[in-house]
PDB file of N, CA, C and O in Angstrom, chain B, residues numbered from 101:
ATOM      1  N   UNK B 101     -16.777  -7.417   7.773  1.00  0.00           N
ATOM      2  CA  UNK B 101     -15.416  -7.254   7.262  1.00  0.00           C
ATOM      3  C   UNK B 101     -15.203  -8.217   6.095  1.00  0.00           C
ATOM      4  O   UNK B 101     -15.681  -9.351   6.067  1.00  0.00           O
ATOM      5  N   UNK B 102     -14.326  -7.590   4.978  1.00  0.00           N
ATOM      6  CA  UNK B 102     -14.148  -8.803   4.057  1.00  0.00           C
ATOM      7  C   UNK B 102     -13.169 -10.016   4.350  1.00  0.00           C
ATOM      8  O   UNK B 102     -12.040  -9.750   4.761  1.00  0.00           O
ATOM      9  N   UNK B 103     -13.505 -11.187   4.180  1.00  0.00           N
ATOM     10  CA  UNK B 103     -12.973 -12.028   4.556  1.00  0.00           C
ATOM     11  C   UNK B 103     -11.410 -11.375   3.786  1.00  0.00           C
ATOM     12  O   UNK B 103     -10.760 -10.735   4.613  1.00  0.00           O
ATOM     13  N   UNK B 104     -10.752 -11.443   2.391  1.00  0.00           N
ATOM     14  CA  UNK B 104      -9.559 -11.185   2.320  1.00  0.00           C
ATOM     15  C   UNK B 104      -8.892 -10.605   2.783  1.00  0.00           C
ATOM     16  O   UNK B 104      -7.709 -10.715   2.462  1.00  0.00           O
ATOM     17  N   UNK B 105      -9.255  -9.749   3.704  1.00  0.00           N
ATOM     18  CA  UNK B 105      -8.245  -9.043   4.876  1.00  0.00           C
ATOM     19  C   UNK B 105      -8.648  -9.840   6.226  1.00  0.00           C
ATOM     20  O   UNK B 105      -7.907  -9.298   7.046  1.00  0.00           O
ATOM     21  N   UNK B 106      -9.148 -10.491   6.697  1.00  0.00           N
ATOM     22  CA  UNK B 106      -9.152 -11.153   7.686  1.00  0.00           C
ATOM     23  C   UNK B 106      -8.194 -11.555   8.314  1.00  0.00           C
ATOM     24  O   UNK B 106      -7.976 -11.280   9.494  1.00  0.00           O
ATOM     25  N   UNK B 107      -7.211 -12.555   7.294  1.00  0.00           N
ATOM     26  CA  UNK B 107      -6.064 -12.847   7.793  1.00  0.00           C
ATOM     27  C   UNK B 107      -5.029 -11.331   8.345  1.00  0.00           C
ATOM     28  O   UNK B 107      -4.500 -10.982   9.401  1.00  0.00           O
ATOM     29  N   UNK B 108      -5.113 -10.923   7.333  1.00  0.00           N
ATOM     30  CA  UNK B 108      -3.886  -9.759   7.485  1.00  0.00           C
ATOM     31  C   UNK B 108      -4.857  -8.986   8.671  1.00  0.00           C
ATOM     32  O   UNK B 108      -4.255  -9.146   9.733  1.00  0.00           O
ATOM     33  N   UNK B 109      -5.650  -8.499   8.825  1.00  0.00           N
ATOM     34  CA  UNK B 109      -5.934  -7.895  10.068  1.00  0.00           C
ATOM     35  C   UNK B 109      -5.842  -9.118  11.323  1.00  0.00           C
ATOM     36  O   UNK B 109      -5.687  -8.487  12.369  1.00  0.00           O
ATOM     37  N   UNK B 110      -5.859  -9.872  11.477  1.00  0.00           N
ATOM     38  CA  UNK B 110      -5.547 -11.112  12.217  1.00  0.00           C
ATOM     39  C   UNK B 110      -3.907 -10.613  12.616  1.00  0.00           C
ATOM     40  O   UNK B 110      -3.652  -9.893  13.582  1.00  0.00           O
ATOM     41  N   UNK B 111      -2.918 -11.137  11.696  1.00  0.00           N
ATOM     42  CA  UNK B 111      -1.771 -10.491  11.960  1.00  0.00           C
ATOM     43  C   UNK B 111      -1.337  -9.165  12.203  1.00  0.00           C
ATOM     44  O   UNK B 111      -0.157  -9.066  12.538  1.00  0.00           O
ATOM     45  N   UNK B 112      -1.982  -8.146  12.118  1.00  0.00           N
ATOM     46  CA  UNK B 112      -1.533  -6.709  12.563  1.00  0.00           C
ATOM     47  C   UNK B 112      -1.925  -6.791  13.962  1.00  0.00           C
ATOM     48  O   UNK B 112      -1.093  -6.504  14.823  1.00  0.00           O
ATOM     49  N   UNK B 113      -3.464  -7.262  14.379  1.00  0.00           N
ATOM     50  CA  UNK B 113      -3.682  -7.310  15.739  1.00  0.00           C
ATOM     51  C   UNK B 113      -2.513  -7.360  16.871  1.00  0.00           C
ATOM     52  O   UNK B 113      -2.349  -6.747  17.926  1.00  0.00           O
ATOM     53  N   UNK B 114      -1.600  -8.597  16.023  1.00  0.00           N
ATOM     54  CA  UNK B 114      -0.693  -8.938  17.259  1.00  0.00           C
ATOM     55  C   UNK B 114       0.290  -7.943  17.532  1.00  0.00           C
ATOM     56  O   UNK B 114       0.986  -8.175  18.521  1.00  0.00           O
ATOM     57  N   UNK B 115       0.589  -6.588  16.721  1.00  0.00           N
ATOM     58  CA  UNK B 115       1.260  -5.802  16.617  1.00  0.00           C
ATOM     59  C   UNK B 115       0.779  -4.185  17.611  1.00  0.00           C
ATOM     60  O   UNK B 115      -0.292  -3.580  17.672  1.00  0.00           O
ATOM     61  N   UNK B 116       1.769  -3.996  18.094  1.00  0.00           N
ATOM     62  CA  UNK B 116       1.031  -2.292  18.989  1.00  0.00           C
ATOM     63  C   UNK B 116       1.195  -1.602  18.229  1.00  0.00           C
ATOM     64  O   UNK B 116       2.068  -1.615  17.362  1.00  0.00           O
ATOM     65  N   UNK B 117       0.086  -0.599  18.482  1.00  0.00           N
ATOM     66  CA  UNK B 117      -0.158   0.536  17.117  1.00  0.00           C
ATOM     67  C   UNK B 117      -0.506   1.727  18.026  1.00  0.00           C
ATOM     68  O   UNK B 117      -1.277   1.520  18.963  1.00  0.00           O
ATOM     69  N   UNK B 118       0.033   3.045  17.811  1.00  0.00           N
ATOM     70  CA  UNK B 118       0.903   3.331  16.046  1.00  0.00           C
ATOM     71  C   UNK B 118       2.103   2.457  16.016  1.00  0.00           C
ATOM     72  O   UNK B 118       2.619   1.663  16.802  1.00  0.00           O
ATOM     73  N   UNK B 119       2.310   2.811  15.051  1.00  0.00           N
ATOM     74  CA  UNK B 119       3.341   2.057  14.646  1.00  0.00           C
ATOM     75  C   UNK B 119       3.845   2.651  12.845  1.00  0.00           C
ATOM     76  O   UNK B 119       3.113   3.519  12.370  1.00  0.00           O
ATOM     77  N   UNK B 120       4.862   2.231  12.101  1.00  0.00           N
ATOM     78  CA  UNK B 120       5.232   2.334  10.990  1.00  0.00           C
ATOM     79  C   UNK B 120       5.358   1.012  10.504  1.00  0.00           C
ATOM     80  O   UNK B 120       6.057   0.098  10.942  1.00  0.00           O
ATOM     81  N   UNK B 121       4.651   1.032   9.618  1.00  0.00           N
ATOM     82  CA  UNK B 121       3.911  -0.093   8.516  1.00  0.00           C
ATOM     83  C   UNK B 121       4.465   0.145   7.094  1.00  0.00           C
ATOM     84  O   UNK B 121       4.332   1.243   6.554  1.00  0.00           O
ATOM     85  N   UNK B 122       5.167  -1.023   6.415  1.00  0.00           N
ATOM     86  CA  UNK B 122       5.346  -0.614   5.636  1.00  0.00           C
ATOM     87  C   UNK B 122       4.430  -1.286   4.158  1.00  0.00           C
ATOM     88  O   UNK B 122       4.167  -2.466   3.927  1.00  0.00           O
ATOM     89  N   UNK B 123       4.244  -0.606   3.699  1.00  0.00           N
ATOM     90  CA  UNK B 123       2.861  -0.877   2.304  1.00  0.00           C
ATOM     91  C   UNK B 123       4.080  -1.308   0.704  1.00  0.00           C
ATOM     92  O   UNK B 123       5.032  -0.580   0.420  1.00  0.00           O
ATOM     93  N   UNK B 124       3.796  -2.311   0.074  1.00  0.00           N
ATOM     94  CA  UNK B 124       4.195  -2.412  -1.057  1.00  0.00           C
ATOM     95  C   UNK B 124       3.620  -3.131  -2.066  1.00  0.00           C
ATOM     96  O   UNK B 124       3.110  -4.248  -1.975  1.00  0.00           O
ATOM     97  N   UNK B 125       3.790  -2.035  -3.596  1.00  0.00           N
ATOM     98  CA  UNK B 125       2.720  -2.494  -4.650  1.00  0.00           C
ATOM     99  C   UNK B 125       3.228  -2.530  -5.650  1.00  0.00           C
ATOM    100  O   UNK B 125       4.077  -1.676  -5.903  1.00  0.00           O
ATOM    101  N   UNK B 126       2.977  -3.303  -6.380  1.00  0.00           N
ATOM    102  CA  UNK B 126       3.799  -3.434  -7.709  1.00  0.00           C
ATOM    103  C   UNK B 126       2.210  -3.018  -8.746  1.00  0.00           C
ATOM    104  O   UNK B 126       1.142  -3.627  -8.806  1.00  0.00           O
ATOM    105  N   UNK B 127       2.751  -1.514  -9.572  1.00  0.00           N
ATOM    106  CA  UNK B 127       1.669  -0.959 -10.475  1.00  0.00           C
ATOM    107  C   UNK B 127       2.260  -0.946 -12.211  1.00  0.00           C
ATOM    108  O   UNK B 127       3.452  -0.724 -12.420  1.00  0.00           O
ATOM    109  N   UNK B 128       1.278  -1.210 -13.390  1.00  0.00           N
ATOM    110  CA  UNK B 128       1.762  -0.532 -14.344  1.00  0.00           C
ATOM    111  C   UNK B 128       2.480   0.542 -14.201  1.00  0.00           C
ATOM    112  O   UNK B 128       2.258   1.335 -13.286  1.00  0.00           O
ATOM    113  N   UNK B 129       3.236   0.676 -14.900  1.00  0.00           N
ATOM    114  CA  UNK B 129       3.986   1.751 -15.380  1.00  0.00           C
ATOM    115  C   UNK B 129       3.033   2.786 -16.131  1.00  0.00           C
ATOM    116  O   UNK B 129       3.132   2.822 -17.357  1.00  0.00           O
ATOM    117  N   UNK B 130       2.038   3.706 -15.450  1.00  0.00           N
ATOM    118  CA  UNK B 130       1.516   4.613 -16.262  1.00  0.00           C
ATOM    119  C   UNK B 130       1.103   5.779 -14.769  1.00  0.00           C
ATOM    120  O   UNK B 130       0.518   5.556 -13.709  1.00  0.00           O
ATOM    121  N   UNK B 131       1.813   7.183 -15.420  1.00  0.00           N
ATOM    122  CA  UNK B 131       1.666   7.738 -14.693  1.00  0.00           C
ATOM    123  C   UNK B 131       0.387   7.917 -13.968  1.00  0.00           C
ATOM    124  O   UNK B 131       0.607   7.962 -12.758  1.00  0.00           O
ATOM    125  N   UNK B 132      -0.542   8.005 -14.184  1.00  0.00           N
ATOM    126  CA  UNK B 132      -2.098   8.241 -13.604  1.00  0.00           C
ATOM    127  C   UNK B 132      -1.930   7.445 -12.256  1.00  0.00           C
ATOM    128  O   UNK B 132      -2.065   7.928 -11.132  1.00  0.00           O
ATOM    129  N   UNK B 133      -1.476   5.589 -12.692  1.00  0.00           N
ATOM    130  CA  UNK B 133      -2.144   5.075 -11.908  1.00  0.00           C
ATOM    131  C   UNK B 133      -0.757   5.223 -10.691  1.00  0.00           C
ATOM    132  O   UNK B 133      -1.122   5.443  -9.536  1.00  0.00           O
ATOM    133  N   UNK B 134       0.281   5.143 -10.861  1.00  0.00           N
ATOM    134  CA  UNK B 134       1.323   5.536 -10.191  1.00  0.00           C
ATOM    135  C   UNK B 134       1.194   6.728  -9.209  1.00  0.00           C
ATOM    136  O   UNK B 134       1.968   6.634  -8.256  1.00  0.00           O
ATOM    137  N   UNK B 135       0.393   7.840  -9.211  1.00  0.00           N
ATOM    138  CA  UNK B 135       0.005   8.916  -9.132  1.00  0.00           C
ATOM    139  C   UNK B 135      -1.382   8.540  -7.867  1.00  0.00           C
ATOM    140  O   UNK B 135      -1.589   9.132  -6.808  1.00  0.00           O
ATOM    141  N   UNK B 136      -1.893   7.758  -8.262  1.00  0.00           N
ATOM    142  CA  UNK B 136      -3.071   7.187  -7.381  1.00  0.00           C
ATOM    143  C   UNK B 136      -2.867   6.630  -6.681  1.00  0.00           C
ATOM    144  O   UNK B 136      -3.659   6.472  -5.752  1.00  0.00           O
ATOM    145  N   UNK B 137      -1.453   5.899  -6.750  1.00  0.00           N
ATOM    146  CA  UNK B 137      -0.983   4.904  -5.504  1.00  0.00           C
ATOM    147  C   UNK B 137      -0.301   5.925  -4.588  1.00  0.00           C
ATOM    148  O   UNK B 137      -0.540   5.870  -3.382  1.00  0.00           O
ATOM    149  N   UNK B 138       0.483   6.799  -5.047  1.00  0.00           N
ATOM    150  CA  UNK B 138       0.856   7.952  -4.148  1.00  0.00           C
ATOM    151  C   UNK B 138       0.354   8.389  -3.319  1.00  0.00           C
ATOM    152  O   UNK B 138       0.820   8.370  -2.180  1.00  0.00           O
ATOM    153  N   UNK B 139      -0.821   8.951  -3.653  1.00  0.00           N
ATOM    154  CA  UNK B 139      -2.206   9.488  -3.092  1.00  0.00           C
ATOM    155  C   UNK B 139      -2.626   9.157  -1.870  1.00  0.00           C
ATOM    156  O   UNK B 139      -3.267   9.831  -1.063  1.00  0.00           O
ATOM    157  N   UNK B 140      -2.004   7.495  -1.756  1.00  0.00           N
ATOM    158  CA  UNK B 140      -2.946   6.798  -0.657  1.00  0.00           C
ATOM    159  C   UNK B 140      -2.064   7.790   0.618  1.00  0.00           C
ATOM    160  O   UNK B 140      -2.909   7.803   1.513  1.00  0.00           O
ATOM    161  N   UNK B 141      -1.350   8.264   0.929  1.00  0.00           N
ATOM    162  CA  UNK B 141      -0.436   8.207   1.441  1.00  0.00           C
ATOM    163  C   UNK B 141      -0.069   9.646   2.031  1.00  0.00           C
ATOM    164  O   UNK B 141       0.088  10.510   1.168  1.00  0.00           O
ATOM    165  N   UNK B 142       0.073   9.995   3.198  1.00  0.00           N
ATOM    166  CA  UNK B 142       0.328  11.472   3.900  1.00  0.00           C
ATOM    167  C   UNK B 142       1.711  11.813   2.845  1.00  0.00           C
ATOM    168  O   UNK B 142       2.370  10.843   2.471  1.00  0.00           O
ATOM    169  N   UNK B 143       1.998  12.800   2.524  1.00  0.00           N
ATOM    170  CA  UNK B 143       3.323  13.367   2.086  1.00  0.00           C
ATOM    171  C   UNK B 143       4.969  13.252   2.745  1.00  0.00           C
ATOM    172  O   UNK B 143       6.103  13.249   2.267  1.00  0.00           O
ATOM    173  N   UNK B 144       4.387  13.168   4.059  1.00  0.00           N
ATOM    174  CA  UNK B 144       6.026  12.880   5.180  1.00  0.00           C
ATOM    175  C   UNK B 144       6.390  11.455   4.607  1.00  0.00           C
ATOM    176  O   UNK B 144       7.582  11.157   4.680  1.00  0.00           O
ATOM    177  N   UNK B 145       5.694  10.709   4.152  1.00  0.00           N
ATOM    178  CA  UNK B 145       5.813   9.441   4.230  1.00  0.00           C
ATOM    179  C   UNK B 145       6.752   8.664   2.982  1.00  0.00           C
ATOM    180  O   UNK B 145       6.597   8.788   1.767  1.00  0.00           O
ATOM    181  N   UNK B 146       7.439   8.099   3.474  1.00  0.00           N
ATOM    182  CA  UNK B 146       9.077   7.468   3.248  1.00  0.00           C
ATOM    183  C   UNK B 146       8.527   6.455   1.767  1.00  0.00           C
ATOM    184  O   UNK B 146       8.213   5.273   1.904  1.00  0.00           O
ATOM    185  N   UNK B 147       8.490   7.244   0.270  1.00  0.00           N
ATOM    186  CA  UNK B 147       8.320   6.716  -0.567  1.00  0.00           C
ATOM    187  C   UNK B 147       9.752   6.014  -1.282  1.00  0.00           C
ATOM    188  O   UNK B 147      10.912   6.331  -1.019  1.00  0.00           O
ATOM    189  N   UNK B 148       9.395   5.211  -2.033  1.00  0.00           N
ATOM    190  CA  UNK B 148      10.139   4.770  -2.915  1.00  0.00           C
ATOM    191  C   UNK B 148       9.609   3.943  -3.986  1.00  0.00           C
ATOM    192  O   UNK B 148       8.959   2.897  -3.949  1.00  0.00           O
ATOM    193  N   UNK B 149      10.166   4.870  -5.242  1.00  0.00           N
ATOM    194  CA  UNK B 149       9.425   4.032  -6.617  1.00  0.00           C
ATOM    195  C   UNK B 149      10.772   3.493  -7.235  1.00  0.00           C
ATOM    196  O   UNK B 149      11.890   3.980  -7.064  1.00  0.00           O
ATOM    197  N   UNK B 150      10.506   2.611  -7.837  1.00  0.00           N
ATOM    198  CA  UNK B 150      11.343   1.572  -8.657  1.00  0.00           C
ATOM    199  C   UNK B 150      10.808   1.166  -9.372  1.00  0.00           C
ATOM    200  O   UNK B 150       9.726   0.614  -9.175  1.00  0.00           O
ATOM    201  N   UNK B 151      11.610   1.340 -10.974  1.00  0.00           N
ATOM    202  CA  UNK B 151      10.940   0.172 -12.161  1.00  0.00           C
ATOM    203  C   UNK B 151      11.629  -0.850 -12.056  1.00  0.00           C
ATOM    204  O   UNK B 151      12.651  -1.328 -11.563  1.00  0.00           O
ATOM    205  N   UNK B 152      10.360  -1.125 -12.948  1.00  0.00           N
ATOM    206  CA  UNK B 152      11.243  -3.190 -12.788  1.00  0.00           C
ATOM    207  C   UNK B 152      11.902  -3.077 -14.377  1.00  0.00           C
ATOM    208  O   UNK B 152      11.685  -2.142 -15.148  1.00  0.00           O
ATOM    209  N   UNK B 153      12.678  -4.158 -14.631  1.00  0.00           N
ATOM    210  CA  UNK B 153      13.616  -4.294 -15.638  1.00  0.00           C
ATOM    211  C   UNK B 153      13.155  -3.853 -16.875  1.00  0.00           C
ATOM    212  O   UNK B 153      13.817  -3.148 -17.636  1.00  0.00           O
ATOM    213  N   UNK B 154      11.945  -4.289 -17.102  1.00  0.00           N
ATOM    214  CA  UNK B 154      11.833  -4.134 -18.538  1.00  0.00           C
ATOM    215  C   UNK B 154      11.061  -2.624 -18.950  1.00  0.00           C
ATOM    216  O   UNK B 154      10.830  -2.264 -20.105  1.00  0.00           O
ATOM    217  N   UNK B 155      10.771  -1.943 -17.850  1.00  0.00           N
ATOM    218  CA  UNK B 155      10.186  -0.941 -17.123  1.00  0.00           C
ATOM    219  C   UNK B 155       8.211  -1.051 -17.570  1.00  0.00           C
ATOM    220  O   UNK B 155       7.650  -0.104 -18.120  1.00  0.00           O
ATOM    221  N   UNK B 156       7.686  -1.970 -17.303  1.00  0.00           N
ATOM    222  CA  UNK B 156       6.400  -1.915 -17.731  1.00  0.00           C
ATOM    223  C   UNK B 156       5.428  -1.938 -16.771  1.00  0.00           C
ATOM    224  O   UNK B 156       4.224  -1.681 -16.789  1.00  0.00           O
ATOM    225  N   UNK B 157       6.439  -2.413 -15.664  1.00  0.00           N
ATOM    226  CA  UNK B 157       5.747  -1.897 -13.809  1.00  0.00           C
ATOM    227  C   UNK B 157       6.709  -1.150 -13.118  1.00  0.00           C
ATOM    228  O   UNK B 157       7.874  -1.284 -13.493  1.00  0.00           O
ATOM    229  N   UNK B 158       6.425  -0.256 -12.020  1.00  0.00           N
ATOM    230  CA  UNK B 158       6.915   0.392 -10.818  1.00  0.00           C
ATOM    231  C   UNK B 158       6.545  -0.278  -9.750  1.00  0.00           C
ATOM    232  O   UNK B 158       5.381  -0.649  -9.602  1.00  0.00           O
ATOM    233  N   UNK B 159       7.276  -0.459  -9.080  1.00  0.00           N
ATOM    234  CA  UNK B 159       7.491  -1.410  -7.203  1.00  0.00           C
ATOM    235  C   UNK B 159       7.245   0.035  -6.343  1.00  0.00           C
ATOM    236  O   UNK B 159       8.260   0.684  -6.090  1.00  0.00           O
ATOM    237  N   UNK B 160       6.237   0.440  -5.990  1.00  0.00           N
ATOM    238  CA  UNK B 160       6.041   1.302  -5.108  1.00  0.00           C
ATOM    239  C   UNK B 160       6.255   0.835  -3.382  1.00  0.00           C
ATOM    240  O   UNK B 160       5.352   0.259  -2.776  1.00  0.00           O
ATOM    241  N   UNK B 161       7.352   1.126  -2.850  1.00  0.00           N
ATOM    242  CA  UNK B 161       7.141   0.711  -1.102  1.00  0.00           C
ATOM    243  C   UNK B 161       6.994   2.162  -0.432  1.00  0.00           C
ATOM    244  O   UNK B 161       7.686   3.107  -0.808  1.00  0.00           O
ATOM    245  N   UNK B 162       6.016   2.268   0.613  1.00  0.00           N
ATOM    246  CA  UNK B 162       5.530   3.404   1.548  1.00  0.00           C
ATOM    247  C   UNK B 162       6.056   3.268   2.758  1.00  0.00           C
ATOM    248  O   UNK B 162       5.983   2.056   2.964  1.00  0.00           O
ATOM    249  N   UNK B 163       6.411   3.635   3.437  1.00  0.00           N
ATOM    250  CA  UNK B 163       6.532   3.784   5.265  1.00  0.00           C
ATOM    251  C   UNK B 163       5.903   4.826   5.727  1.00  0.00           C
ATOM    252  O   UNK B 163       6.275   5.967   5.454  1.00  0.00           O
ATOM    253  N   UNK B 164       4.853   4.564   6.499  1.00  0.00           N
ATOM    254  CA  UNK B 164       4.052   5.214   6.635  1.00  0.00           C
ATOM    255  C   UNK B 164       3.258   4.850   8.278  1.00  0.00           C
ATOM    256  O   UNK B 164       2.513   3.918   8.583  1.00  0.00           O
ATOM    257  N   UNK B 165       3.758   5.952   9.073  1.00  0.00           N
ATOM    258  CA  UNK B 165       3.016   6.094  10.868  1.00  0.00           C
ATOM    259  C   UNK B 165       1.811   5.485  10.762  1.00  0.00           C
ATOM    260  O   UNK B 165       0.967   6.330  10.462  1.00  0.00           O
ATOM    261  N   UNK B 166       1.329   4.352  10.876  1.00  0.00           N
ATOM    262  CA  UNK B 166      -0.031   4.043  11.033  1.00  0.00           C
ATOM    263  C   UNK B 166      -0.980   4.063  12.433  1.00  0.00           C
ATOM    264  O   UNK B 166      -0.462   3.348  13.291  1.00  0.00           O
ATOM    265  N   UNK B 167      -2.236   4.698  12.885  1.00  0.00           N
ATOM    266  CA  UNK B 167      -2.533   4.809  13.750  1.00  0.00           C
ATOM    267  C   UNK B 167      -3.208   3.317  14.202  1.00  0.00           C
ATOM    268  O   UNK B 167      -3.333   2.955  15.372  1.00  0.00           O
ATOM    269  N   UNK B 168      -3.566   2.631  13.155  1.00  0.00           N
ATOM    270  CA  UNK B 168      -4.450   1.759  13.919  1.00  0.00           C
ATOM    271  C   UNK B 168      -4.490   0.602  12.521  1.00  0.00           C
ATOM    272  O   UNK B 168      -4.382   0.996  11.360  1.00  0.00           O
ATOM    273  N   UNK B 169      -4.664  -0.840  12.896  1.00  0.00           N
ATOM    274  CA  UNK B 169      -4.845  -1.708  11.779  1.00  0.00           C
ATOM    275  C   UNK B 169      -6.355  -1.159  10.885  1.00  0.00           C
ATOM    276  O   UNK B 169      -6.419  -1.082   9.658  1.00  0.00           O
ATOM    277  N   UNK B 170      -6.903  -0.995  11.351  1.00  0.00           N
ATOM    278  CA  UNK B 170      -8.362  -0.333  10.520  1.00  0.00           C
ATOM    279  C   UNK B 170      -7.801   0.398   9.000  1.00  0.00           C
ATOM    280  O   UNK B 170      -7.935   0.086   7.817  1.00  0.00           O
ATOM    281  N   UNK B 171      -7.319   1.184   9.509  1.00  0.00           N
ATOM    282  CA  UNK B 171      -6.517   2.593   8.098  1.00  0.00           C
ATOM    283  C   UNK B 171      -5.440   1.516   7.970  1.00  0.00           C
ATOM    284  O   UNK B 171      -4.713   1.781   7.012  1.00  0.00           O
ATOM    285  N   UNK B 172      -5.209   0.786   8.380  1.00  0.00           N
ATOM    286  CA  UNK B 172      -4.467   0.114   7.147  1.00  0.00           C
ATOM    287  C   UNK B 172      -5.464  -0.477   6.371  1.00  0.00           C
ATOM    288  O   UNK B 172      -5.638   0.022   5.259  1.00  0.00           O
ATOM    289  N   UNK B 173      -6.217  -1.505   6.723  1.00  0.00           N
ATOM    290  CA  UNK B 173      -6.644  -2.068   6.138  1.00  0.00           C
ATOM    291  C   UNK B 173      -7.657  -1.525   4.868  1.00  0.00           C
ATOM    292  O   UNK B 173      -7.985  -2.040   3.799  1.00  0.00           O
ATOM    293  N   UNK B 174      -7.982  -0.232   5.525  1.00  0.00           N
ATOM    294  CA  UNK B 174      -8.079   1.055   4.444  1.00  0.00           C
ATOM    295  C   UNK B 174      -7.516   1.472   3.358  1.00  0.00           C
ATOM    296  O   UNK B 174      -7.983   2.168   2.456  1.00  0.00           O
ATOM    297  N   UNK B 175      -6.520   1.027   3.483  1.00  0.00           N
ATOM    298  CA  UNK B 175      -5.299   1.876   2.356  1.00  0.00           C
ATOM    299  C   UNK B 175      -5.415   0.358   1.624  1.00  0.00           C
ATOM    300  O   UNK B 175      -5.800   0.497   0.463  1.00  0.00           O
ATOM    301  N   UNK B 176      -5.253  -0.640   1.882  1.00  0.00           N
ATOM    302  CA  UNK B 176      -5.530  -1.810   1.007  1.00  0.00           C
ATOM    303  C   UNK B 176      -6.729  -1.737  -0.182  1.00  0.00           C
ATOM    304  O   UNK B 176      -6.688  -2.044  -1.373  1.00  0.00           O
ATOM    305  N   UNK B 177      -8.022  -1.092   0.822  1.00  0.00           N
ATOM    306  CA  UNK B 177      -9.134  -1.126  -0.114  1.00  0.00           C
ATOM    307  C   UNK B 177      -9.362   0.002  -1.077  1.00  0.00           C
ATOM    308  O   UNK B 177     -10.224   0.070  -1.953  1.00  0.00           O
ATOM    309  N   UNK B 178      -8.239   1.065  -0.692  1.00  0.00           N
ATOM    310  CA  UNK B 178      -8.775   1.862  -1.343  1.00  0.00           C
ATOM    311  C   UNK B 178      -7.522   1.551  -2.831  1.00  0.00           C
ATOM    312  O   UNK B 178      -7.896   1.950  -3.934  1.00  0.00           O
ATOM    313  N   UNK B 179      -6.271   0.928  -2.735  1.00  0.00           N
ATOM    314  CA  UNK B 179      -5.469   0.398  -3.557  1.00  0.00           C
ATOM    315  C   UNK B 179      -6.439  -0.661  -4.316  1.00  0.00           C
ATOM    316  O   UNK B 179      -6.181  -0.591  -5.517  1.00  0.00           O
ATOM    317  N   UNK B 180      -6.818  -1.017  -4.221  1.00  0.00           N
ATOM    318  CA  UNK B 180      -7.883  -2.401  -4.687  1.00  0.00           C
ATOM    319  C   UNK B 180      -8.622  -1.430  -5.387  1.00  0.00           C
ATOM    320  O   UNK B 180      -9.309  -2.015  -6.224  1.00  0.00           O
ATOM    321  N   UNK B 181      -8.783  -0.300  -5.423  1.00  0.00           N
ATOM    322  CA  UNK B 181      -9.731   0.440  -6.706  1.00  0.00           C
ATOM    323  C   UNK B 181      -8.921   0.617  -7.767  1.00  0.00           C
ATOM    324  O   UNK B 181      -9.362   0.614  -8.916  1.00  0.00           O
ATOM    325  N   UNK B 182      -7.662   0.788  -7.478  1.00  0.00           N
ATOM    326  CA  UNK B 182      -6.214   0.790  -8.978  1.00  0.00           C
ATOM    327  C   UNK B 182      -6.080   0.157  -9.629  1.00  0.00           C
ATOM    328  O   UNK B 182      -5.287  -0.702  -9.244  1.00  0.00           O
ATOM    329  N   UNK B 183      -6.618  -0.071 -11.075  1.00  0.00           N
ATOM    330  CA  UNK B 183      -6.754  -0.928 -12.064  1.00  0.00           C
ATOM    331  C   UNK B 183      -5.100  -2.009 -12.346  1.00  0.00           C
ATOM    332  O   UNK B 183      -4.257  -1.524 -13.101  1.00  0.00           O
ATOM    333  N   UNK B 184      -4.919  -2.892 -11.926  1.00  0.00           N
ATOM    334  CA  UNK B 184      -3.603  -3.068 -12.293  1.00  0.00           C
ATOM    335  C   UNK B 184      -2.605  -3.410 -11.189  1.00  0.00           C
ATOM    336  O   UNK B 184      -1.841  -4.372 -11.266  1.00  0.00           O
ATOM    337  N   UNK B 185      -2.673  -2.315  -9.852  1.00  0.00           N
ATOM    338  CA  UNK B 185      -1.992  -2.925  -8.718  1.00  0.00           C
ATOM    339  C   UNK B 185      -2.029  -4.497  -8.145  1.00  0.00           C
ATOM    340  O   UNK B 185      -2.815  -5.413  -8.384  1.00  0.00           O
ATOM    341  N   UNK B 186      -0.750  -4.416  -7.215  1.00  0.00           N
ATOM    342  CA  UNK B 186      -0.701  -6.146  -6.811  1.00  0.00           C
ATOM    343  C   UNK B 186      -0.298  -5.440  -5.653  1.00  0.00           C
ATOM    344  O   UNK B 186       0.567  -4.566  -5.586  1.00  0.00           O
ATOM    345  N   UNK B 187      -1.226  -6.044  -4.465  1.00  0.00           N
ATOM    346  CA  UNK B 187      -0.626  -5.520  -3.261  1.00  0.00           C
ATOM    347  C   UNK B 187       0.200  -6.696  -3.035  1.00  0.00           C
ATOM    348  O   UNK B 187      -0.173  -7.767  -3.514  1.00  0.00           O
ATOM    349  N   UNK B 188       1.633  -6.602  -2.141  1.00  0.00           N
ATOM    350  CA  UNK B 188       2.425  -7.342  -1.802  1.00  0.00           C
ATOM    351  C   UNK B 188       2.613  -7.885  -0.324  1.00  0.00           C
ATOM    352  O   UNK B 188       3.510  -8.689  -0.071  1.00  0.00           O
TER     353      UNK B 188
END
């Protein structure tokens, strides 16, 4: 396992799963990659995009049924391929 999720899978442990998890990323402002952060994500699932002031990033937050800390920690790595994201 990579150590940088260690901690955070450390803390989900203590949590019962499923559960609803909520995911938030702050991305450029360019549709593609905005579009890729979407992606991570079943369609039922409780989006919300927001620009930030000067509009040169979007604050993406997800709510999203998670079955198990694993697929989360999934959806982290596969965000970590998005040129530009900041997971929060």
């Amino acid at each position: 396992m990579d150590d940088i999720y260690a901690n955070l899978k450390a803390q989900l442990k203590l949590q019962e799963w499923p559960n609803v998890y909520l995911f938030k990323f702050i991305v450029p402002n360019d549709s593609e990659k905005v579009a890729k952060v979407t992606a991570l994500f079943d369609s039922p699932t409780d989006l919300n995009l927001q620009p930030s002031k000067t509009g040169k990033y979007i604050s993406v937050s997800a709510k999203e049924l998670m079955l198990d800390v694993d697929s989360i920690i999934n959806v982290y790595k596969e965000s970590a391929k998005i040129e530009g994201l900041i997971p929060l």
